[in-house]
C-alpha positions as CSV (number, residue, x, y, z in Angstrom):
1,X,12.0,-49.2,-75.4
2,X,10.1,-48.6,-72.2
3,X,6.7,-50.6,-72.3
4,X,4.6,-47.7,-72.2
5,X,6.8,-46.9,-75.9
6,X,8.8,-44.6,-75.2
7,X,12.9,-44.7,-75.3
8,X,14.9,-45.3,-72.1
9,X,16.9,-42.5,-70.2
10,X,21.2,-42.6,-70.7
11,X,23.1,-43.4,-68.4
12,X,24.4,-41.0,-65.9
13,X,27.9,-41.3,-65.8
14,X,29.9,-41.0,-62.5
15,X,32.3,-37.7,-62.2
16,X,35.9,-38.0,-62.4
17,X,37.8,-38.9,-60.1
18,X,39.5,-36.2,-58.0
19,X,42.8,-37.6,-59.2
20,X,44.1,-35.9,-61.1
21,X,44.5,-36.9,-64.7
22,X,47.4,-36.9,-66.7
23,X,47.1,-36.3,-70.7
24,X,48.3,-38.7,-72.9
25,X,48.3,-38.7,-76.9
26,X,46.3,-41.9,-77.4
27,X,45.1,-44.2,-80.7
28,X,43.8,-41.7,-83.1
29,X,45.3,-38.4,-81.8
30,X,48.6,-39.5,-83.5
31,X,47.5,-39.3,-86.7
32,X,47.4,-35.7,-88.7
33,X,43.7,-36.6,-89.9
34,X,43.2,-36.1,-85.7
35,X,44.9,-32.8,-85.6
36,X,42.9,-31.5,-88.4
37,X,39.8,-32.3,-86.8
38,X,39.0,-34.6,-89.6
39,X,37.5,-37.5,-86.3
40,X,34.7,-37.0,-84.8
41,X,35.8,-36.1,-80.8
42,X,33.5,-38.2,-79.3
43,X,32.7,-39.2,-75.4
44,X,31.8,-41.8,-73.4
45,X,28.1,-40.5,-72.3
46,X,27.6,-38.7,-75.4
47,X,24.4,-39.8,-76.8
48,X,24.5,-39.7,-80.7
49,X,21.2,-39.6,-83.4
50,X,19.0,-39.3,-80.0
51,X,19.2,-42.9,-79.5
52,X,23.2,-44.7,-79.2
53,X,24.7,-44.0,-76.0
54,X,28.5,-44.3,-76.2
55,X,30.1,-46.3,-73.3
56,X,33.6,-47.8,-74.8
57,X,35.8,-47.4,-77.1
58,X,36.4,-50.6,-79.2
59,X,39.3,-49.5,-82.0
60,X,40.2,-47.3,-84.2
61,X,42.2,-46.0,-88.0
62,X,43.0,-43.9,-90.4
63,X,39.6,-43.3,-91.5
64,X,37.5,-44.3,-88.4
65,X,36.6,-45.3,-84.9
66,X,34.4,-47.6,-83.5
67,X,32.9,-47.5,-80.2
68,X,30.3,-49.7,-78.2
69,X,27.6,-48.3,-77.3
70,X,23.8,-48.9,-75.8
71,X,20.5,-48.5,-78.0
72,X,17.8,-46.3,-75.5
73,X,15.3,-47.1,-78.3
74,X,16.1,-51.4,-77.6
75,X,16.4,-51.9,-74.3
76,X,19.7,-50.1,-74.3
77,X,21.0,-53.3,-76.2
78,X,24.9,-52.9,-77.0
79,X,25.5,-52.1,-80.6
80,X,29.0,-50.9,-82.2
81,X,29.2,-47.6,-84.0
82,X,31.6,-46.6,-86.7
83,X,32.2,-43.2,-87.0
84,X,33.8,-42.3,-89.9
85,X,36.0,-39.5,-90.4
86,X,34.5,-36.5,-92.2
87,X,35.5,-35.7,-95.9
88,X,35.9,-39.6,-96.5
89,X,34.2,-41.3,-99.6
90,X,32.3,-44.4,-98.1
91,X,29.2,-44.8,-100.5
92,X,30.4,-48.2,-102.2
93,X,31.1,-49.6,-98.6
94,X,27.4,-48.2,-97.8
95,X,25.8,-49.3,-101.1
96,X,27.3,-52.9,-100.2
97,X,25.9,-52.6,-96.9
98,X,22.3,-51.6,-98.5
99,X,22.4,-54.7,-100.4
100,X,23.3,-57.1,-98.1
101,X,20.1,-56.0,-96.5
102,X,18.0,-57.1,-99.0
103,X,19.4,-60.4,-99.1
104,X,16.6,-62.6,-98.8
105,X,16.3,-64.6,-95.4
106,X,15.9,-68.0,-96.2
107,X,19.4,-68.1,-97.6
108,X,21.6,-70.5,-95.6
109,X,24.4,-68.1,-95.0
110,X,22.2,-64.9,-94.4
111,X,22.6,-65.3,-90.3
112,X,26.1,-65.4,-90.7
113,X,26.6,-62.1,-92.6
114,X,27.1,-58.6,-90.3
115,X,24.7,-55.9,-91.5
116,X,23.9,-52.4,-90.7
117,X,21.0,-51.8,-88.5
118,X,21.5,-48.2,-89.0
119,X,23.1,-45.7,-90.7
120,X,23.1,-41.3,-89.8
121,X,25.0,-38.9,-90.6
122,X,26.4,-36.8,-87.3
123,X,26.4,-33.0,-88.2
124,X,29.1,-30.7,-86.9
125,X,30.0,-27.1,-88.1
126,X,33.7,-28.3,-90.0
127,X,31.6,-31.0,-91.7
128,X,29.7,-34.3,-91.7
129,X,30.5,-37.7,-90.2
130,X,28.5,-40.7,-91.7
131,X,27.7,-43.5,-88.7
132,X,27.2,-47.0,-89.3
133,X,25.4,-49.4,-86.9
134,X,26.3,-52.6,-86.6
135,X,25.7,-55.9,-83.6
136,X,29.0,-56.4,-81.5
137,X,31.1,-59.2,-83.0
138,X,31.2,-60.9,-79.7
139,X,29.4,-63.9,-78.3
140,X,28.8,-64.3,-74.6
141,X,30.1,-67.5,-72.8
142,X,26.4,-68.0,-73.1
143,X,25.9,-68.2,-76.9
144,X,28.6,-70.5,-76.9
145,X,27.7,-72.8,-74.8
146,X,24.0,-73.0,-76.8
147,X,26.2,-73.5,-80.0
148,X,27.1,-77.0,-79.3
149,X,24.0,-79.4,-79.1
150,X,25.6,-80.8,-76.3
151,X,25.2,-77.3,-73.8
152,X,29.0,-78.2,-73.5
153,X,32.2,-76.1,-74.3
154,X,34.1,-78.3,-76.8
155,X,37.5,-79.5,-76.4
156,X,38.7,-77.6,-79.5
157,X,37.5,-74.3,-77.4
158,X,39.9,-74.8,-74.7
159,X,42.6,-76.4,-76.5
160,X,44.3,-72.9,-77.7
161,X,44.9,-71.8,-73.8
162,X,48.2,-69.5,-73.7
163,X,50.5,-70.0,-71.0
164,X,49.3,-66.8,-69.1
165,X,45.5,-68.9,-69.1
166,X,47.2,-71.8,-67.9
167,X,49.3,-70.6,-65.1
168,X,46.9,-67.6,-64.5
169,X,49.8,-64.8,-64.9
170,X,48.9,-61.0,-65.8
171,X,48.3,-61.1,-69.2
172,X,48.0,-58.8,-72.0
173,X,48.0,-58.3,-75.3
174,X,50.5,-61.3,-76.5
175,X,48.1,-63.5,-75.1
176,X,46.9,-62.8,-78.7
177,X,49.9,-63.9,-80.6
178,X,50.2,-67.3,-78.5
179,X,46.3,-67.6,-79.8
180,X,47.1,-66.5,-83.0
181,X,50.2,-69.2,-83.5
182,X,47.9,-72.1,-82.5
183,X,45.4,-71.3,-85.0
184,X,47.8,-70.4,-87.8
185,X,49.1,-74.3,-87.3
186,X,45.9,-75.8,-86.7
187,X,45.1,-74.6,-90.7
188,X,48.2,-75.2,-92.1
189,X,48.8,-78.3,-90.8
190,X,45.3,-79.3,-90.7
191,X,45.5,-81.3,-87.2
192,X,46.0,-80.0,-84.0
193,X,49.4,-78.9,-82.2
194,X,47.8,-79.1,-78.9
195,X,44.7,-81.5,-77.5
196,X,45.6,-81.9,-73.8
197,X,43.7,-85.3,-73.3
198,X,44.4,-86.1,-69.8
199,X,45.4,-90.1,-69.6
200,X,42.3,-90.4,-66.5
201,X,40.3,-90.4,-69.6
202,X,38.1,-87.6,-68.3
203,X,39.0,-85.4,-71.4
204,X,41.2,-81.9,-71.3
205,X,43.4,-81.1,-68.7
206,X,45.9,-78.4,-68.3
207,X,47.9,-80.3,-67.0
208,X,47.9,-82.6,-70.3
209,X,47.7,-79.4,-72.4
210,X,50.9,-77.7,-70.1
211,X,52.9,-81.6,-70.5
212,X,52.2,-81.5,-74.5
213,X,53.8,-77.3,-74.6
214,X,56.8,-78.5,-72.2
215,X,57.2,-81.4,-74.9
216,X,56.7,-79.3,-78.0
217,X,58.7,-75.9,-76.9
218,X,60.7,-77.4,-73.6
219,X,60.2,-75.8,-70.1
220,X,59.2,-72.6,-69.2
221,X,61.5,-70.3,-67.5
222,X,61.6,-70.0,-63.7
223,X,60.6,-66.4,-63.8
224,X,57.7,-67.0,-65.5
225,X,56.6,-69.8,-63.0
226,X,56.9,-66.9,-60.2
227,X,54.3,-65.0,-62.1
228,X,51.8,-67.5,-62.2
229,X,49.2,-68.3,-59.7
230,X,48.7,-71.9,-60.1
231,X,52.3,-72.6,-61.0
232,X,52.7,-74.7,-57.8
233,X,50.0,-77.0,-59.1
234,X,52.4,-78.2,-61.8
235,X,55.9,-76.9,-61.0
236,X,58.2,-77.5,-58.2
237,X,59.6,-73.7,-56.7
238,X,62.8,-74.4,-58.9
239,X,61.3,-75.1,-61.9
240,X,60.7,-78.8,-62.4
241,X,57.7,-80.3,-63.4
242,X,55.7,-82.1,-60.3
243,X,52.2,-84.2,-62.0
244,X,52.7,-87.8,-62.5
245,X,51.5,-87.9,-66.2
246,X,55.2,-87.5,-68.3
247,X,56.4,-85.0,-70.3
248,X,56.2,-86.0,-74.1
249,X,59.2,-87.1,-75.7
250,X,61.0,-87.2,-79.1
251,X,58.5,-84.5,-80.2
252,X,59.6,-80.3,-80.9
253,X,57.9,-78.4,-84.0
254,X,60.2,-79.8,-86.5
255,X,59.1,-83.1,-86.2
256,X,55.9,-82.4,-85.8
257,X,55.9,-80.1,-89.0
258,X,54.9,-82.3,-92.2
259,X,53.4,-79.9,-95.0
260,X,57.3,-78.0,-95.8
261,X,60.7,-79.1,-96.7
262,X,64.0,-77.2,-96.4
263,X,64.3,-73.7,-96.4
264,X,60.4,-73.1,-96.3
265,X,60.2,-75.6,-93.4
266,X,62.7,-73.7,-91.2
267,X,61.4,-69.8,-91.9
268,X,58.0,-71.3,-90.9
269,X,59.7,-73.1,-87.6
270,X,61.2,-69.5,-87.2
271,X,57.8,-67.9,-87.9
272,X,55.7,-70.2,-85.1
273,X,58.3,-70.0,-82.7
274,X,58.4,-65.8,-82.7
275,X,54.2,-66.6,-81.7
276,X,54.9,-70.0,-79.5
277,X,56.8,-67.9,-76.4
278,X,56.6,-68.4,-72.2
279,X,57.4,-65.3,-71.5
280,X,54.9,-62.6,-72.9
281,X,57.6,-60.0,-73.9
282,X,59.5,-62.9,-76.1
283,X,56.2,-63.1,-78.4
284,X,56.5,-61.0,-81.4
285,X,54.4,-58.4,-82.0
286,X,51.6,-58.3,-84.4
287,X,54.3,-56.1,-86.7
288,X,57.0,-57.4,-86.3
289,X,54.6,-60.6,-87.8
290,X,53.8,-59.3,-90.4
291,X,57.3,-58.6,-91.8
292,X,58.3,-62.2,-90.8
293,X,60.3,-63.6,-94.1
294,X,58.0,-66.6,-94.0
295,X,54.5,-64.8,-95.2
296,X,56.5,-62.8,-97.5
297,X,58.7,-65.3,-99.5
């Protein structure tokens, strides 16, 4: 809102470029909903209800998209809108969303629960697509930082650095899974896999945390060294570590492992090590994961 009350102008989105652009069948235009024109086809620049200007695309499924977007009514302020596909029955997941509303605001836990700070209805001639409103899920580096009392990033924070972080390789999605594989051992175990205390006593290092992962899962390949922009720091041109701090040893995930016994102990070794990869094409995918014989014994 402009101070003189009234809502700010969209954005004026630059042309395309003059390349030219080359069609692809993306996220929700595989799925027969899509071809029926049961999604809303929306655009980045499209400004919906008057007042939420698209400007990404977040995700999307069977019955819905999301997209981030800027409120012209709040200082274009980024908000998240789900756009659900039409001929969908949503009331209970709006009637829960009504009620969480009217939670009362002294409760402990009532910052911590997303709400809806608006919910429409888009209009189109095949039908109607109910909208929910919602605050991004994200915190900036920012909020973080103000989390901890200290105006420090904890140690636990940086602790869960993938290889790609480490070395600073192109990275992409299985940056995820490595992420994913620390956390799931950090709860099942209930103690860290990695802490990266460097012995100066300063706290984390990555060269500590990259020592403890050479210890734990043995040496990353040379090809993957070649990838990474801060390899030298660490690693000879062949392949051999180069810091004076030493490589752990008489440590892998089986001895580290403590909750498990026999055969659950080795489909859970199995499981860690499809997540706990150098190379970014030897992580399992998110799929494949979720097949894994360990989470479905």
């Amino acid at each position: 809102m402009r101070s003189d009350g009234l809502p700010r102008l969209p954005y004026v989105f630059p042309p395309v470029a003059s390349k030219p652009f080359v069609p692809e069948v993306l996220d929700e235009e595989r799925f027969e909903q899509f071809k029926l024109g049961k999604s809303y086809p929306a655009n980045i620049g499209d400004v919906l209800s008057f007042r939420y200007q698209i400007v990404g695309k977040l995700g999307f499924g069977t019955t819905s998209t999301v997209w981030l977007a800027r409120d012209l009514e709040r200082g274009h302020k980024y908000v998240t809108l789900k756009i659900y596909t039409r001929g969908e029955d949503n009331e209970e997941e709006f009637q829960v969303y009504k009620r969480l509303r009217q939670g009362s605001s002294w409760h402990p836990g009532h910052g911590h629960v997303r709400k809806v700070l608006d919910l429409f209805k888009i209009f189109t001639s095949s039908g109607d697509h109910p909208c929910l409103v919602q605050n991004p899920t994200w915190e900036s580096f920012k909020d973080l930082l103000y989390r901890n009392p200290n105006h420090r990033y904890t140690e636990d924070l940086l602790k869960s650095g993938s290889p790609e972080v480490m070395l600073k390789t192109d990275w992409s999605y299985p940056i995820d899974v490595w992420n994913v594989g620390v956390m799931v051992w950090d709860l099942f175990e209930g103690r860290h896999l990695f802490h990266g205390n460097d012995p100066d006593g300063e706290g984390y290092s990555t060269r500590a945390h990259l020592a403890e992962a050479i210890g734990i899962i043995g040496p990353p390949p040379v090809d993957v060294l070649q990838r990474g922009k801060r390899s030298h720091e660490f690693f000879t041109f062949d392949g051999k570590w180069k810091e004076d701090i030493p490589i752990p040893t008489g440590v892998s995930l089986e001895l580290s492992e403590e909750m498990l016994q026999g055969t659950n102990k080795e489909m859970f070794i199995s499981f860690m090590r499809g997540m706990l990869q150098w190379r970014p094409e030897d992580k399992k995918t998110a799929k494949y994961l979720l097949q894994d014989p360990w989470l479905n014994s």
